[in-house]
One Martini backbone bead per residue (centre of mass of N, CA, C, O) as a GRO file, in nm:
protein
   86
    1UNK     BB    1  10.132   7.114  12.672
    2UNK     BB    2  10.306   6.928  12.477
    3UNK     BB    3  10.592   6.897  12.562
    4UNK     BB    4  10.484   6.785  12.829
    5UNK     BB    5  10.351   6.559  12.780
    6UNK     BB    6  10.571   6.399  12.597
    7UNK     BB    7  10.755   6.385  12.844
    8UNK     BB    8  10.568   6.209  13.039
    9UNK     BB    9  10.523   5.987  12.866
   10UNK     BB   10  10.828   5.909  12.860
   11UNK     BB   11  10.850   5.865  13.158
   12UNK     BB   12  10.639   5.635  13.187
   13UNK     BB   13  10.711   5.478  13.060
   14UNK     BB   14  11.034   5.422  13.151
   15UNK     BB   15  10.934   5.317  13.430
   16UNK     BB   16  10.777   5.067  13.326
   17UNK     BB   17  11.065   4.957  13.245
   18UNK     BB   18  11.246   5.068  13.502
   19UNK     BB   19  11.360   5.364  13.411
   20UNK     BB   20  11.485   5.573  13.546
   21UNK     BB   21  11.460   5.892  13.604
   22UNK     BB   22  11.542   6.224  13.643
   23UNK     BB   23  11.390   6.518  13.702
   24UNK     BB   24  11.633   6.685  13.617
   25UNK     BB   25  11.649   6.565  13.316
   26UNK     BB   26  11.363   6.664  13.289
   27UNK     BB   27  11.397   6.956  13.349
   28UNK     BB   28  11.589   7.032  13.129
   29UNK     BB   29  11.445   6.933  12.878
   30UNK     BB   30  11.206   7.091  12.875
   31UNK     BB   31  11.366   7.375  12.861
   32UNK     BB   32  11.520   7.310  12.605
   33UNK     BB   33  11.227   7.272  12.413
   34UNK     BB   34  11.168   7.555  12.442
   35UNK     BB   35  11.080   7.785  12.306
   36UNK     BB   36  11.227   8.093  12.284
   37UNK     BB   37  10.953   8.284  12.394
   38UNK     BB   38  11.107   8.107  12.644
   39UNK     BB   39  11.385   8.238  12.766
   40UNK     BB   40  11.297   8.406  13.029
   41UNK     BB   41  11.203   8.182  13.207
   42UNK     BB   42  11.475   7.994  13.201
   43UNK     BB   43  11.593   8.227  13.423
   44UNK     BB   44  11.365   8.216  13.616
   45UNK     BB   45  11.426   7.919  13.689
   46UNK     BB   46  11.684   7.948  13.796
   47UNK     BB   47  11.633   8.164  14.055
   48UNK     BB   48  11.525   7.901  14.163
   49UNK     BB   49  11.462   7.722  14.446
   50UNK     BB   50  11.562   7.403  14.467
   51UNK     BB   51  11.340   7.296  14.601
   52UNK     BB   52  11.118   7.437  14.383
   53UNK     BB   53  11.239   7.229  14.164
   54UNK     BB   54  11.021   7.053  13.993
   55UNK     BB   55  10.817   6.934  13.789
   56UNK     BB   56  10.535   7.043  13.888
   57UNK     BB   57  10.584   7.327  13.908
   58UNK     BB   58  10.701   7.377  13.615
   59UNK     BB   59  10.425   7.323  13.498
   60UNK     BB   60  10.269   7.501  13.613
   61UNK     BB   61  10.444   7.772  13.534
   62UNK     BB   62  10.366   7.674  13.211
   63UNK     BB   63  10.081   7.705  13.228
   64UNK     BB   64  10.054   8.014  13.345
   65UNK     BB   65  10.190   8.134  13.116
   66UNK     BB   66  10.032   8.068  12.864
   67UNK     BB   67   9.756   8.177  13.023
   68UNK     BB   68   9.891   8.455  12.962
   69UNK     BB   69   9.950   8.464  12.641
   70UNK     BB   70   9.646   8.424  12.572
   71UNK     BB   71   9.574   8.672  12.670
   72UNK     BB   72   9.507   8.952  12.697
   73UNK     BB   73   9.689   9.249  12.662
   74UNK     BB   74   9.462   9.476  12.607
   75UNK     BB   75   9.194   9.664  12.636
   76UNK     BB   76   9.073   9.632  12.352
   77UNK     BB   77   9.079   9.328  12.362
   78UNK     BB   78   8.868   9.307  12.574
   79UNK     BB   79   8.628   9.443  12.430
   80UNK     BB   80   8.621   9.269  12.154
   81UNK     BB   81   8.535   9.035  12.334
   82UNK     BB   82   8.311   9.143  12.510
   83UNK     BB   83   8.146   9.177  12.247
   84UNK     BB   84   8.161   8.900  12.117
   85UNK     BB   85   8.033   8.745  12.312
   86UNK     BB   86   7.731   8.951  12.264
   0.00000   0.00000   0.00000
């Protein structure tokens, strides 16, 4: 996701001037600034228990939706790329 990258980017910078972020908000700005239509995503990411809310976790959780969101969502289309493959 380009939105993690530009911001671990910037944690990075951030790091090596010795600026510490804290996690907490680096992953609020994760959140608010994905699209829209993850809004159920960080609904459910609230009622993760605090122990399990990461960077690292959040990282993982967004990038298994992704390619949740990429993969064919029906029968069809799965027939479709199975033919296009052939």
């Amino acid at each position: 996701m380009q939105n993690v990258s530009h911001l671990r980017n910037v944690v990075f910078k951030l790091q090596q001037l010795h600026q510490g972020i804290f996690d907490e908000i680096m992953i609020a700005k994760m959140l608010y600034t994905l699209p829209e239509h993850f809004h159920y995503f960080t609904s459910a990411w609230e009622s993760t228990p605090t122990s399990e809310k990461t960077i690292e976790n959040l990282v993982a959780r967004l990038c298994g939706e992704e390619d949740y969101k990429n993969k064919p969502q029906n029968k069809e289309e799965d027939e479709n790329v199975a033919l296009f493959i052939n």
